[in-house]
C-alpha positions as CSV (number, residue, x, y, z in Angstrom):
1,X,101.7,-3.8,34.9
2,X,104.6,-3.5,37.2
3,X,107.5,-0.8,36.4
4,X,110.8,-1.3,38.6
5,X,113.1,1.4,39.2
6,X,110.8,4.2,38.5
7,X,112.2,7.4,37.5
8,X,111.1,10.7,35.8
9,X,110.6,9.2,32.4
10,X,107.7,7.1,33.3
11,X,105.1,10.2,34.3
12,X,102.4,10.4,32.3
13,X,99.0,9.5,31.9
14,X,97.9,5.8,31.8
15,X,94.6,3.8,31.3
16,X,93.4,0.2,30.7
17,X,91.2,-1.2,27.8
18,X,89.3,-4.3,28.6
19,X,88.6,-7.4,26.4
20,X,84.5,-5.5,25.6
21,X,86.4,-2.8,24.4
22,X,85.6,-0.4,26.7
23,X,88.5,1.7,28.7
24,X,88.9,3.0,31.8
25,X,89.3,6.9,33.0
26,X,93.2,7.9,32.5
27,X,94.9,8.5,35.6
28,X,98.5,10.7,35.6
29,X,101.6,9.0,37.2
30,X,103.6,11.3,38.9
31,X,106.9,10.9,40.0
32,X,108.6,12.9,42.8
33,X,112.3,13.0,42.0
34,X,114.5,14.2,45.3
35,X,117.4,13.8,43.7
36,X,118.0,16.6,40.7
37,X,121.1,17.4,39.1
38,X,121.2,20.9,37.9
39,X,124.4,23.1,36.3
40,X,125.3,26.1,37.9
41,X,127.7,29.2,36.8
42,X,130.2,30.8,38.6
43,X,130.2,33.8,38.7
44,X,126.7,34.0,38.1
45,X,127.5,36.8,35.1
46,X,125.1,36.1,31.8
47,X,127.4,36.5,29.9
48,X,131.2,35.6,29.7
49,X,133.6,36.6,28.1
50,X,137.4,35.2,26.3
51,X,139.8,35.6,28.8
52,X,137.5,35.2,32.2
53,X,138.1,32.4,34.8
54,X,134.6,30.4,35.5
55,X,133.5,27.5,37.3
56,X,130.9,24.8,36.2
57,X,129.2,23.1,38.7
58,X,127.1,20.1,39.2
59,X,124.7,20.7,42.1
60,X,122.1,17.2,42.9
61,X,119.0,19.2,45.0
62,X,117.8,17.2,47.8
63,X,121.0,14.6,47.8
64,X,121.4,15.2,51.3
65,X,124.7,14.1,52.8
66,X,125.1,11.1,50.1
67,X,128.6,10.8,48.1
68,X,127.9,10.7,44.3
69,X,130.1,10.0,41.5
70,X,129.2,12.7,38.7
71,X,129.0,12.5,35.2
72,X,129.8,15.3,32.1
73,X,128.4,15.8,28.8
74,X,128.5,18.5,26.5
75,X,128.4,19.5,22.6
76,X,131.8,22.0,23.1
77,X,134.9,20.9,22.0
78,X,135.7,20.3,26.0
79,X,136.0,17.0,27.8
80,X,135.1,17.5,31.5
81,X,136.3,14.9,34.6
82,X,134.0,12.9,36.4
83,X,133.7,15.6,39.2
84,X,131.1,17.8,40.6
85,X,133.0,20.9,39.6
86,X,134.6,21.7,35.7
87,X,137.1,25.2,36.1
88,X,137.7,26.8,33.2
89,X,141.0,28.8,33.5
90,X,141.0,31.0,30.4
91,X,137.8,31.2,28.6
92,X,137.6,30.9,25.1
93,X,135.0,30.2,22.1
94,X,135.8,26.6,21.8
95,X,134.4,26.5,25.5
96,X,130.6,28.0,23.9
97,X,128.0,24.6,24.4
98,X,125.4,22.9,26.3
99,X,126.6,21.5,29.7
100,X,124.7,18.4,31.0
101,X,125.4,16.2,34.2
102,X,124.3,14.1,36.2
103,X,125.1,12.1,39.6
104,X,125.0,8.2,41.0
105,X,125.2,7.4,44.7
106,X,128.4,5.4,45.4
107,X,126.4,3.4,47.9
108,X,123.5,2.5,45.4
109,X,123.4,1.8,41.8
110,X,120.5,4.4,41.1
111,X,121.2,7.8,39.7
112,X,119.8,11.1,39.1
113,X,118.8,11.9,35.1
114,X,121.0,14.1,33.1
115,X,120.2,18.0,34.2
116,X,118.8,20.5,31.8
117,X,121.0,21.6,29.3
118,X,123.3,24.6,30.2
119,X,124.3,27.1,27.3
120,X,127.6,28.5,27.9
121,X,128.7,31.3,25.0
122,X,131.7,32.7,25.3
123,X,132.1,35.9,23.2
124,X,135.4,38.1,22.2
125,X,135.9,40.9,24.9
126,X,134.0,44.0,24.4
127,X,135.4,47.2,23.9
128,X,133.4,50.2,26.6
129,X,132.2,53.0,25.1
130,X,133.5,56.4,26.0
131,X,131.6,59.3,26.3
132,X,132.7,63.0,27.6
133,X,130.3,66.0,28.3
134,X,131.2,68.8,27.1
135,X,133.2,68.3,23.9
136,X,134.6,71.5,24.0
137,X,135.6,73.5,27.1
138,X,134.9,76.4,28.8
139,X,137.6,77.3,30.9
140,X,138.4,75.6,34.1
141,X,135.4,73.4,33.5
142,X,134.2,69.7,34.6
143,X,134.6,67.1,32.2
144,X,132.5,64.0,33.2
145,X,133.3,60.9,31.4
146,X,130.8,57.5,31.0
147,X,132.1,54.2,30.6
148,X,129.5,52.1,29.1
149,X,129.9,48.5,28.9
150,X,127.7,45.5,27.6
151,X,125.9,44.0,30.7
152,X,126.4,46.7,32.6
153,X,125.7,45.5,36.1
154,X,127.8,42.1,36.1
155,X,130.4,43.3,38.7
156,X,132.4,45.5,36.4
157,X,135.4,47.9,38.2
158,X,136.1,50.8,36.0
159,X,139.6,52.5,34.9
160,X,140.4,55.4,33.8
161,X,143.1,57.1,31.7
162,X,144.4,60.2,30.0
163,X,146.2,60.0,26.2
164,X,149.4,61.1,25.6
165,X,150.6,61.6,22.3
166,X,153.9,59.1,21.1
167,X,155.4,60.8,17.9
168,X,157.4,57.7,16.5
169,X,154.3,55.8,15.8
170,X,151.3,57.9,15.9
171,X,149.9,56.3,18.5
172,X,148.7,57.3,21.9
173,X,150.1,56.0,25.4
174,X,148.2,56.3,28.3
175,X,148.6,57.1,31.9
176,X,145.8,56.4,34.8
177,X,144.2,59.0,35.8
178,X,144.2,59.8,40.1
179,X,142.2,57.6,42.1
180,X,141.8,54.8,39.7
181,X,144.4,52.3,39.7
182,X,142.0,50.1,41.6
183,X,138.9,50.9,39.2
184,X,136.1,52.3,40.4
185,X,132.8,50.9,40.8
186,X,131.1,54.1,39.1
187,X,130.9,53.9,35.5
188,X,131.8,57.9,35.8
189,X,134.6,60.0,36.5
190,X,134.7,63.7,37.1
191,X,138.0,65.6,35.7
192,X,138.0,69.2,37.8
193,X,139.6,72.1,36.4
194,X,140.3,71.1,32.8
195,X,142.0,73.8,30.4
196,X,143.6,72.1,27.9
197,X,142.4,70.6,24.7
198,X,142.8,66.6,25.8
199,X,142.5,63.1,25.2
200,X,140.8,60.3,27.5
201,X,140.6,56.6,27.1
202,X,138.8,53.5,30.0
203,X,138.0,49.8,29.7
204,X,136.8,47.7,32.7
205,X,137.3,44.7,34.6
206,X,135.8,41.9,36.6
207,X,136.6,38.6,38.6
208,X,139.7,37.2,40.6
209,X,142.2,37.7,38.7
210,X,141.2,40.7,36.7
211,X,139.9,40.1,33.4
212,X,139.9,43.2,31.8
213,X,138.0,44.7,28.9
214,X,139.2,46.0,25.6
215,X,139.9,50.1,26.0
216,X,137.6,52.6,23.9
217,X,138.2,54.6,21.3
218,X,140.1,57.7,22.5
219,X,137.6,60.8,23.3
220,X,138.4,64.4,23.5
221,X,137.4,67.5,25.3
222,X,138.8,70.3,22.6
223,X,139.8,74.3,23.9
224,X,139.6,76.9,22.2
225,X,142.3,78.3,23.9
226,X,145.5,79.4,22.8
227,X,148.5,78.3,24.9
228,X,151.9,79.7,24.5
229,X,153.2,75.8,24.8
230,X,151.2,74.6,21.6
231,X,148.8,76.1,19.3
232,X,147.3,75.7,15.9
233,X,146.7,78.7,13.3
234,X,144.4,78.3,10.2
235,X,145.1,80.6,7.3
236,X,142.5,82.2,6.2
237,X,141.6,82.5,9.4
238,X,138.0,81.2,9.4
239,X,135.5,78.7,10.3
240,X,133.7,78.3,7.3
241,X,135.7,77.1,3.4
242,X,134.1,76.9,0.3
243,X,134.9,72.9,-1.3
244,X,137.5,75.0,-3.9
245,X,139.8,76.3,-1.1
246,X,143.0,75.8,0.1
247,X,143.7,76.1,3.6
248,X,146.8,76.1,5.6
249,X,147.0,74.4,9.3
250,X,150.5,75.7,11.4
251,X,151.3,74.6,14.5
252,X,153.8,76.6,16.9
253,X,154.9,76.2,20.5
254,X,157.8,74.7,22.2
255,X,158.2,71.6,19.7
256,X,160.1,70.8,16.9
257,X,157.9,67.7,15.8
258,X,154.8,68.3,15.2
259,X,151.3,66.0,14.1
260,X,148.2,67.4,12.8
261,X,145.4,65.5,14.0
262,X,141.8,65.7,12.6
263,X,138.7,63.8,13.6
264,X,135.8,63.7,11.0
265,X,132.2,65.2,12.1
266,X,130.4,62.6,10.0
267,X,132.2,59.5,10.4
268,X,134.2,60.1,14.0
269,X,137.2,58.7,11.9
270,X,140.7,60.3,13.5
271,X,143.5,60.6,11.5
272,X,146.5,63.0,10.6
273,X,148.0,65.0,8.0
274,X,150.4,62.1,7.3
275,X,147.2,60.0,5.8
276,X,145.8,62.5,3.4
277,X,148.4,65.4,3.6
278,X,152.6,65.5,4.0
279,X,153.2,67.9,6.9
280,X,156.2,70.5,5.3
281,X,157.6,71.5,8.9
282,X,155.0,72.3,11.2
283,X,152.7,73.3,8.2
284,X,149.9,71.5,6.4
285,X,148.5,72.7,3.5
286,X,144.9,71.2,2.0
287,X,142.4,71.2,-0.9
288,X,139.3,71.6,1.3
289,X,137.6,69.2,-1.1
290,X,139.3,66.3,0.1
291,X,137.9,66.5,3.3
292,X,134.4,67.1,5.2
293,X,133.9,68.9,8.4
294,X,136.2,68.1,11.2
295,X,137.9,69.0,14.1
296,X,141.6,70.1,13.5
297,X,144.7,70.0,16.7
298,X,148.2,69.6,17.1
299,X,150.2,67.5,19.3
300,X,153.4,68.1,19.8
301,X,156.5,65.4,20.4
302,X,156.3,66.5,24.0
303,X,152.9,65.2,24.5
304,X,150.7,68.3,24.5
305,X,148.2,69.6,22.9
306,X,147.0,72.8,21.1
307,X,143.9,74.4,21.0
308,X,141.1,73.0,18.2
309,X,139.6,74.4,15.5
310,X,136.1,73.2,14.3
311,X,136.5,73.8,10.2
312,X,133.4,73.0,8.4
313,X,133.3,72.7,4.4
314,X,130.5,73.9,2.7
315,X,129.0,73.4,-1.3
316,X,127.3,76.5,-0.7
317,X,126.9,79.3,-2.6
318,X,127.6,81.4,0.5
319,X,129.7,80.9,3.1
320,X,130.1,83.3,7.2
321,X,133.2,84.5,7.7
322,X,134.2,84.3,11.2
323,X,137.1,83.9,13.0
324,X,138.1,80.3,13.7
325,X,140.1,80.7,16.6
326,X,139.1,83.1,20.1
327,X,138.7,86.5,20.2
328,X,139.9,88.7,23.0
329,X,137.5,90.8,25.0
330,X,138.0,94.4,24.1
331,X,138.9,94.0,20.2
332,X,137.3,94.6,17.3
333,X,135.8,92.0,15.4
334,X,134.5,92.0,11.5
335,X,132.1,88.8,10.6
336,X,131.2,89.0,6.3
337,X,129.3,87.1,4.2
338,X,130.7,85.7,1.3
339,X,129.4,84.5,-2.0
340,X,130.8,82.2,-4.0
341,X,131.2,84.1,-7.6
342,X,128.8,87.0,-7.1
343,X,128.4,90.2,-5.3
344,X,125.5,91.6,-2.8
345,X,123.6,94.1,-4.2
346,X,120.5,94.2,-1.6
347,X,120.0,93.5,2.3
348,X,122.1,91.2,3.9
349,X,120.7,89.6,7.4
350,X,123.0,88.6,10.3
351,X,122.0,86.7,12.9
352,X,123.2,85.7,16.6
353,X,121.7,83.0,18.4
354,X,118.6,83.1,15.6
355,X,118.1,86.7,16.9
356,X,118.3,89.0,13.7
357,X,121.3,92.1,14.4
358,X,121.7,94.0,11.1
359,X,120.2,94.2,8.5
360,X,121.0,96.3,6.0
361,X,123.0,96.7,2.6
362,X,126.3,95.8,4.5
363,X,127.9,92.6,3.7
364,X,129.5,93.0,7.4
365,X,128.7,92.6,10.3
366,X,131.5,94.9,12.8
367,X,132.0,94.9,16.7
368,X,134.4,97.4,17.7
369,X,134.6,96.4,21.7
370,X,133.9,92.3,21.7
371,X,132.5,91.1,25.1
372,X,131.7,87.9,26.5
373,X,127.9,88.4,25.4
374,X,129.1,88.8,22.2
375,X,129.6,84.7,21.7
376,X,127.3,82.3,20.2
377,X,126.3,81.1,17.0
378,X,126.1,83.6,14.2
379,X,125.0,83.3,11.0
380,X,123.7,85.0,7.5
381,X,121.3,85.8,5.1
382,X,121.0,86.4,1.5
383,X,117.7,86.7,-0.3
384,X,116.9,83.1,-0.1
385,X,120.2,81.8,0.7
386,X,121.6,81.3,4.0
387,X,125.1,80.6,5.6
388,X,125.8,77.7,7.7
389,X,126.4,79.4,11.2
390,X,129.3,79.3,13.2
391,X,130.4,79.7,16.5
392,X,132.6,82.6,18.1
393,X,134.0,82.0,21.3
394,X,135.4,85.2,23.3
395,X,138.0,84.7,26.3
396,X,139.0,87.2,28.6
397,X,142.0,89.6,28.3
398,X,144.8,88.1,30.0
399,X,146.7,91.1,30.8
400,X,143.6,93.1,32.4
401,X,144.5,91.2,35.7
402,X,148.2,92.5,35.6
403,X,147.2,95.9,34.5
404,X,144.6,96.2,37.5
405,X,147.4,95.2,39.9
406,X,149.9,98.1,38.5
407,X,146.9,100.3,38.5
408,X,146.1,99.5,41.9
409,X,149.8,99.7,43.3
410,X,150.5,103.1,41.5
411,X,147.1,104.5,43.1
412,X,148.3,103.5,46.6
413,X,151.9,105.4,45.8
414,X,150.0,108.5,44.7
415,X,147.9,108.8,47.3
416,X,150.9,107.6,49.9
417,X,152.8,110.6,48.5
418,X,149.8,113.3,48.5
419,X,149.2,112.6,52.1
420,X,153.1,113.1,52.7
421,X,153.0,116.0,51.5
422,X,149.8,117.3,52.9
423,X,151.4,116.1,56.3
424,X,155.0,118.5,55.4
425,X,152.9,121.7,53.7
426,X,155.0,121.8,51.1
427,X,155.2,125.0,49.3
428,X,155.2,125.6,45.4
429,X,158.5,125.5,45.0
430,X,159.1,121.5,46.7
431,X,160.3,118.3,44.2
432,X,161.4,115.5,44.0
433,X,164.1,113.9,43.1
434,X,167.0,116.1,43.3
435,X,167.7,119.4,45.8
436,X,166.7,122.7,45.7
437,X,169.3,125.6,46.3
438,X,168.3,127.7,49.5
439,X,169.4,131.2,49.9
440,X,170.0,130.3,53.5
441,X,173.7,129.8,54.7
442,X,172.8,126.1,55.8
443,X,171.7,124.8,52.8
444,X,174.5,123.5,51.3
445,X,175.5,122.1,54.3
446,X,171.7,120.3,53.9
447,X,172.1,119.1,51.0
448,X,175.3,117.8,51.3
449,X,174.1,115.4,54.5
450,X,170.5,114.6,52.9
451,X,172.4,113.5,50.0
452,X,175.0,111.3,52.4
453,X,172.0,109.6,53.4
454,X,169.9,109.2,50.8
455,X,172.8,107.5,49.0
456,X,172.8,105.0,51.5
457,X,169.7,104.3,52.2
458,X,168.2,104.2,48.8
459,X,166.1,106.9,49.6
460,X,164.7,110.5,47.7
461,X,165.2,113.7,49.5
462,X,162.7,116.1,50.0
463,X,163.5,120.3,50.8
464,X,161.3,122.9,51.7
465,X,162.4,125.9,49.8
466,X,162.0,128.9,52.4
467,X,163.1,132.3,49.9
468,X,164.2,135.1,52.2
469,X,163.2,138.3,50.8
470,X,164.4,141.3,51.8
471,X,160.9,142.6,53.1
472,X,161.0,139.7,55.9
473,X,163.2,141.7,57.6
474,X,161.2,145.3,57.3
475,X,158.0,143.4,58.4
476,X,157.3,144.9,61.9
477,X,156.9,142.6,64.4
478,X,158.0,140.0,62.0
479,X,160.2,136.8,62.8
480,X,163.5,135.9,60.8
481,X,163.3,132.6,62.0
482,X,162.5,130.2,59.3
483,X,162.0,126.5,59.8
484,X,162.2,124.0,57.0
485,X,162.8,120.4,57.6
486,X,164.6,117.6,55.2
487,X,162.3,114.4,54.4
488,X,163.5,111.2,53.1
489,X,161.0,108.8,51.9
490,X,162.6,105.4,51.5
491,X,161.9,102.7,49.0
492,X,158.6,101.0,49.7
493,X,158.6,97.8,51.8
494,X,157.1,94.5,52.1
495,X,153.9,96.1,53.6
496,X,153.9,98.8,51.4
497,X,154.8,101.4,54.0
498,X,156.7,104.4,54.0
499,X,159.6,105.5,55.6
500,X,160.8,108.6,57.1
């Protein structure tokens, strides 16, 4: 048997039978092929996605410096030229298939066989997932954000972006965030010094040009702080609501148009008043039984943002009251448990961080001096009923740095003054403010030019009252010489020095 132009297709094993019927041993044919086409990807991402730029390539291993003509087929919708490479500008599904080729040497009539089937899919763009840590902010804190994406390590760039509320249409713009206009190749980012309840968004990209990703869903990072510019009240003011409640949600500031916005424990669906609720003003007023836990904020036409409340909804029989927003070190706080139709009539158990406090026949629970290790998670405890618990976040007082300042300032003037006067030995009779009549002939006079002065140089004058008594002059021995002496202390300057 003779077999001319051998190729790939004719290994295998082969054997002879003879006219006696007997056979001989098989023996394998094997065929060493130098030539092998093979389809290539570039970039060499597994997966690819609408939108991407991408080059299919038909490589022949071990074709040395030969010229070949090439040869396409596939079972997509696309019809490649007879060329070693197939660019696809903007990727899309109808591009998904097998990708075969092969080559033929323009000197000879022999050819390689087709190459292996190449699957190219080419899905919808995905849409990162955004995560931030913490949720909700102590203040001044880090917020570090994740970007996740599918196929994480196929030369994604990173980007980066803060929400910013757009009244008209209830929708968010964005703005990049410092540093990543170019992406980053970290699928983090670190926001320093964050106060304010805010929103964050990111999506990626890869390849030359940028193909970008969907963004994510908007995350936020909530505060508990109030802030003069925006802020949202709940009345009652509480953390916890029976299903039968109504609850009014106000927000004030420096706006005249307002949004409510709420974003669902269970479901992480964000919405606004507008969608379950008409805002009357800057007011929204709900039946807590439409709604399940959430997180409430407002966002003012001006692009900020309040503090957030964290409202939960209970179908409880008994329900914590605690304040919903901050309390301010240095009041007095009152926490209660409340049932939903009866009344207590043995011990009630309050707890903070699991730690039992009180327990007694008091249905509250009363600080009179809140301090910073008064937050945390509290909770109570009737007979076999128990609250959910709630948190109660304590800031500082604002005005105890002023008040130390003016404390401190008024000190240094005290004790400015005492040594003054130490210094002058003042007798019982000095003051401030305005003079003292002397019985000496010169006082007037005195007076006259310490006030002259003092006028114009914003100063106060001091006398030393020196009474002449008519026993001075009996004293034997004795001196009627009398020395006093004027002092004018002048306003206090930029070092906080005195004058004189």
């Amino acid at each position: 048997m003779t077999i001319y132009h051998l190729s790939v297709s004719d290994v295998g094993w082969y054997k002879c039978k003879f006219d006696d019927g007997t056979e001989s041993a098989e023996r394998e044919l094997r065929v060493k092929d130098p030539n092998k086409a093979v389809v290539t990807l570039q970039p060499n991402w597994s997966e690819i996605y609408r939108g991407e730029r991408i080059t299919l390539r038909c490589e022949i291993k071990d074709g040395g410096d030969t010229e070949w003509d090439y040869e396409w087929k596939t079972t997509s919708s696309e019809k490649p030229s007879n060329q070693n490479e197939h660019s696809i500008r903007f990727a899309t599904e109808s591009h998904s298939g097998d990708y075969r080729c092969k080559g033929r040497k323009k000197s000879e009539k022999s050819s390689t066989d087709w190459s292996d089937p190449f699957k190219l899919t080419v899905s919808d763009k995905p849409r990162p997932v955004l995560t931030v840590s913490p949720s909700w902010l102590s203040a001044g804190a880090s917020v570090t954000l994740n970007c996740s994406v599918k196929d994480q390590s196929a030369g994604w760039r990173f980007y980066w972006y803060k929400t910013v509320p757009v009244q008209s249409n209830n929708y968010y713009s964005i703005e990049l965030l410092p540093g990543s206009s170019r992406g980053t190749e970290q699928d983090s980012y670190i926001v320093h010094g964050q106060t304010h309840t805010a929103g964050y968004m990111c999506r990626a990209g890869r390849g030359d040009p940028v193909s970008y990703t969907h963004y994510s869903e908007p995350k936020f990072v909530w505060s508990t702080d109030f802030h003069s510019s925006a802020s949202l009240t709940v009345s009652p003011d509480r953390a916890q609501h029976f299903t039968s409640d109504s609850v009014s949600l106000s927000c004030e500031g420096n706006s005249t148009k307002w949004r409510l916005k709420r974003l669902s424990t269970e479901d992480r669906y964000l919405s606004d008043c507008s969608t379950w609720r008409t805002m009357t003003g800057s007011t929204c007023n709900i039946k807590t039984f439409w709604l399940s836990d959430a997180v409430f904020w407002c966002e003012s036409g001006s692009g900020e943002f309040s503090n957030a409340v964290n409202i939960t909804i209970q179908n409880k029989n008994m329900i914590l009251l605690s304040p919903a927003r901050p309390v301010t070190e240095g009041e007095s706080v009152s926490l209660s448990c409340k049932l939903r139709k009866q009344t207590f009539d043995s011990i009630v158990f309050f707890y903070h961080n699991e730690k039992l406090i009180q327990s007694d026949t008091r249905w509250e629970l009363n600080i009179s001096a809140v301090s910073k290790s008064d937050e945390g998670f509290y909770k109570c405890q009737y007979w076999r009923q128990e609250s959910a618990q709630s948190w109660m976040s304590v800031q500082g007082d604002s005005s105890f740095p002023v008040l130390l300042i003016v404390g401190l300032v008024c000190g240094l003037v005290l004790v400015l003054l005492l040594l003054l006067l130490y210094r002058y030995r003042p007798s019982k009779d000095t003051c401030f403010n305005r003079p003292i009549q002397f019985e000496s002939s010169n006082t007037d006079q005195n007076e006259a030019q310490c006030n002259e002065y003092s006028s114009s140089q914003h100063g106060v004058c001091l006398y030393e009252s020196v009474k002449h008594s008519e026993d001075t002059e009996n004293v034997a021995g004795g001196s009627q010489d009398v020395t006093y002496s004027s002092i004018i202390l002048k306003n206090i300057g930029k070092k906080g020095e005195f004058s004189k």
